[in-house]
C-alpha positions in Angstrom: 1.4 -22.4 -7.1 2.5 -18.7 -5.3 -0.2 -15.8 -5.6 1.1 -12.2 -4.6 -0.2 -9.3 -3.0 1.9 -6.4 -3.0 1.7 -3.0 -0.5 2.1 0.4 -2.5 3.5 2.7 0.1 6.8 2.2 1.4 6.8 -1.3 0.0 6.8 -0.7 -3.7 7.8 3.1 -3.2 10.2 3.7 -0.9 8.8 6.3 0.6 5.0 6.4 1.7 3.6 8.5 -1.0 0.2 9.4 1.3 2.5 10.5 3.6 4.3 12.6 1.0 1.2 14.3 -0.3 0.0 15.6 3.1 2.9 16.4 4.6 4.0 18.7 1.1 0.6 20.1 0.4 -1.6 20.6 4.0 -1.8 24.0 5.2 1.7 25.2 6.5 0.0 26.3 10.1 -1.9 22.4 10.1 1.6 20.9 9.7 3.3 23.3 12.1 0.4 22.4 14.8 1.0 18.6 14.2 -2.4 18.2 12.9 -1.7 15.7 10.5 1.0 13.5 12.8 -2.2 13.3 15.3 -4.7 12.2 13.0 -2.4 9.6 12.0 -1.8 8.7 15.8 -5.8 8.4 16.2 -6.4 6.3 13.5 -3.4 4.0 14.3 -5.4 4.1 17.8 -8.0 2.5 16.1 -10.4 5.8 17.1 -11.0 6.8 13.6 -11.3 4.7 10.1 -9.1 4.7 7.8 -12.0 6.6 5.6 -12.1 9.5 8.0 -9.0 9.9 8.1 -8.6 9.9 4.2 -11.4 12.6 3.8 -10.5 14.6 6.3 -6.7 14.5 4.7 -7.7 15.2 1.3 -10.1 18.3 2.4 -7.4 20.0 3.6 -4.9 19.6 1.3 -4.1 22.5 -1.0 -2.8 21.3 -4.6 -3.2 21.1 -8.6 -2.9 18.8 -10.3 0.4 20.3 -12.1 2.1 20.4 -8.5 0.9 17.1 -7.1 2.8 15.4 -10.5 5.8 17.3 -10.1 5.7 15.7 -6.4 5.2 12.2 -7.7 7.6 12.3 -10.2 10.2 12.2 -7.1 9.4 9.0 -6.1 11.4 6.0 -6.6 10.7 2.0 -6.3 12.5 -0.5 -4.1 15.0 -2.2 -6.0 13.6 -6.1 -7.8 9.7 -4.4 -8.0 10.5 -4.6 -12.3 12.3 -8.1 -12.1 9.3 -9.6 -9.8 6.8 -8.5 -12.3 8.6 -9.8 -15.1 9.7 -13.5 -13.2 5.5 -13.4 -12.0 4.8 -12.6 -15.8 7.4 -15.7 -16.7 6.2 -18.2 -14.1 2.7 -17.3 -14.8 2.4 -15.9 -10.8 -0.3 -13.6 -10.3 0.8 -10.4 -8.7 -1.9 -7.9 -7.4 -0.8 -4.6 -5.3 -3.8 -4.0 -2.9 -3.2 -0.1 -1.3 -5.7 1.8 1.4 -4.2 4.7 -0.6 -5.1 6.2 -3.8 -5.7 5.3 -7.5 -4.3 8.3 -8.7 -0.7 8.2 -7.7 -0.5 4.6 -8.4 -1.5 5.0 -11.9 0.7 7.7 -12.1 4.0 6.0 -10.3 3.0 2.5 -12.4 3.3 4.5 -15.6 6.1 6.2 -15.1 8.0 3.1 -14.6 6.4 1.2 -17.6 4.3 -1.0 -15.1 0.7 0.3 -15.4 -0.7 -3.3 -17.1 0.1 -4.4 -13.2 -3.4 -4.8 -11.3 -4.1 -2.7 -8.1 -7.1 -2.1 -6.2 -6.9 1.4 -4.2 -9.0 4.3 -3.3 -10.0 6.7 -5.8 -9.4 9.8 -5.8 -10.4 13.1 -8.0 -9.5 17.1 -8.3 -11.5 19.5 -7.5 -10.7 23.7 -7.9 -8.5 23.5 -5.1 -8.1 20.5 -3.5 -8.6 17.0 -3.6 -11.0 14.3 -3.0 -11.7 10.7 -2.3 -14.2 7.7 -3.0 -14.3 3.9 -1.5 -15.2 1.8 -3.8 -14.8 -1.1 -1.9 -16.1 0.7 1.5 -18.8 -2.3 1.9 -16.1 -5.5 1.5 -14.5 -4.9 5.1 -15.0 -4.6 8.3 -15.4 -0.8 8.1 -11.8 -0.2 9.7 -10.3 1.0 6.4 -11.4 1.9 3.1 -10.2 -0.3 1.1 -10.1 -4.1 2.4 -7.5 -6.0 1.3 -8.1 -9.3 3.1 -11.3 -9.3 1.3 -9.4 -8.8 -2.0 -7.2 -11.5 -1.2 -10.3 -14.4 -0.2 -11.9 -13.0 -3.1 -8.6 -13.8 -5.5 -7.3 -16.6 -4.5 -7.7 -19.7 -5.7 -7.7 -23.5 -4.4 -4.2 -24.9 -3.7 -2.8 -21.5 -4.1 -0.3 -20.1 -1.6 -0.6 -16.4 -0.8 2.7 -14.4 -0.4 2.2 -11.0 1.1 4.7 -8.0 1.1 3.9 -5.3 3.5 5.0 -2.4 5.5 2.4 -0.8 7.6 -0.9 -0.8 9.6 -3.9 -1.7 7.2 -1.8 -4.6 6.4 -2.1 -6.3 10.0 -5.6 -7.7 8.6 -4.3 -8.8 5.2 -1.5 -11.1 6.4 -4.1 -13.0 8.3 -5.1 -14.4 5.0 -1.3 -14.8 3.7 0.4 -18.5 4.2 3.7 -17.0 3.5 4.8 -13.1 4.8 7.5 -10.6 3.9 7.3 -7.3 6.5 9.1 -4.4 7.3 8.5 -1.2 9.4 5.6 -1.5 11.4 4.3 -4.4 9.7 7.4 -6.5 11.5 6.8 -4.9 14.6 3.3 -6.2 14.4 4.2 -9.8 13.4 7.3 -9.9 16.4 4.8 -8.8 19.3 2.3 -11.1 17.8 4.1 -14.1 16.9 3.2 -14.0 13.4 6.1 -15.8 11.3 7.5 -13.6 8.6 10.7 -12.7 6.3 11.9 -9.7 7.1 11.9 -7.4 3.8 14.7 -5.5 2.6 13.9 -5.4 -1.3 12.0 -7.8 -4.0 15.4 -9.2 -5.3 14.8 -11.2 -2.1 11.5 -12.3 -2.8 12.7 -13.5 -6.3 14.9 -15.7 -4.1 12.4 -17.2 -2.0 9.9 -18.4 -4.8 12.5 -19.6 -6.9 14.6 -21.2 -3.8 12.9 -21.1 -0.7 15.4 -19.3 1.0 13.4 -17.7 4.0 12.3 -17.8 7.5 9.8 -19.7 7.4 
């Protein structure tokens, strides 16, 4: 028996919708300073948290709620998310999408695409006059490294005699995998598992996860 946990960003999307957010709403002098590409660089440098770097993201980011939905409405999925849901949904597969993003655009991107009855466990985040802002509710699972743990979602999930497939792309899920028995990466998530000798499928879209669980056609 399969259990899945699902990346948001860049996995389900195809673009990193985080990403997005800052890079169309900070301050246009931040962005031309590289602010944001260097607070990325020191949390990837492990110098920061994940937290930090959300609040301080959030802080200075300059949106309503009107303009941050007309930016989300231009996001698309990877191709198979829709026909994974509904082949979990037939084969009675629970599928959970753990993000160290936020609740908001998830809800909102789920909905759009007639998928918000899918479970997720994210940041959340709320509007204030002018900006935005962001709460960990899961701050106290981890290891403190980022603000939503998904490892500890995943030992917390999954049952006895399951096997955990995990579909990522990026840096918080390094710790996630180490609880996966079966891994599909792309991005920075490969480069991870290739340095590190971690075995994994390389991911191109879900039709080729469909594939695996119904045929084991893989890597591993």
């Amino acid at each position: 028996m399969y259990r899945i946990f699902v990346d948001f960003d860049g996995t389900i999307t195809r673009r990193d919708v985080g990403d997005s957010i800052f890079e169309r709403f900070l301050p246009i002098e931040l962005l031309d300073q590289g602010w944001h590409r260097k607070i990325i660089d020191v949390w990837k440098a492990g110098r920061i948290s994940s937290m930090d770097c959300l609040i301080r993201e959030c802080a200075k980011t300059v949106v309503t709620k009107e303009e941050l939905d007309v930016e989300l409405d231009t996001h698309t999925l990877v191709p198979g998310f829709t026909h994974l849901k509904e082949y979990c949904h037939r084969k009675n597969i629970p599928l959970t999408i753990l993000s160290d993003g936020l609740d908001y655009y998830i809800e909102f991107i789920l909905a759009k695409n007639r998928m918000n009855t899918t479970p997720f466990h994210a940041n959340h985040m709320y509007f204030t006059k002018d900006t935005i802002g962001v709460e960990f509710p899961y701050a106290d699972k981890g290891c403190g490294r980022c603000g939503n743990c998904k490892r500890w979602h995943i030992e917390s999930e999954r049952k006895e005699g399951e096997k955990v497939v995990y579909i990522g792309d990026g840096y918080s899920d390094r710790y996630a995998i180490r609880s996966a028995d079966i891994v599909f990466a792309h991005r920075d998530l490969a480069e991870f598992c290739k340095h590190n000798g971690v075995p994994f499928n390389p991911f191109k879209d879900f039709f080729g996860v469909i594939d695996y669980l119904e045929n084991g056609i893989g890597n591993i």
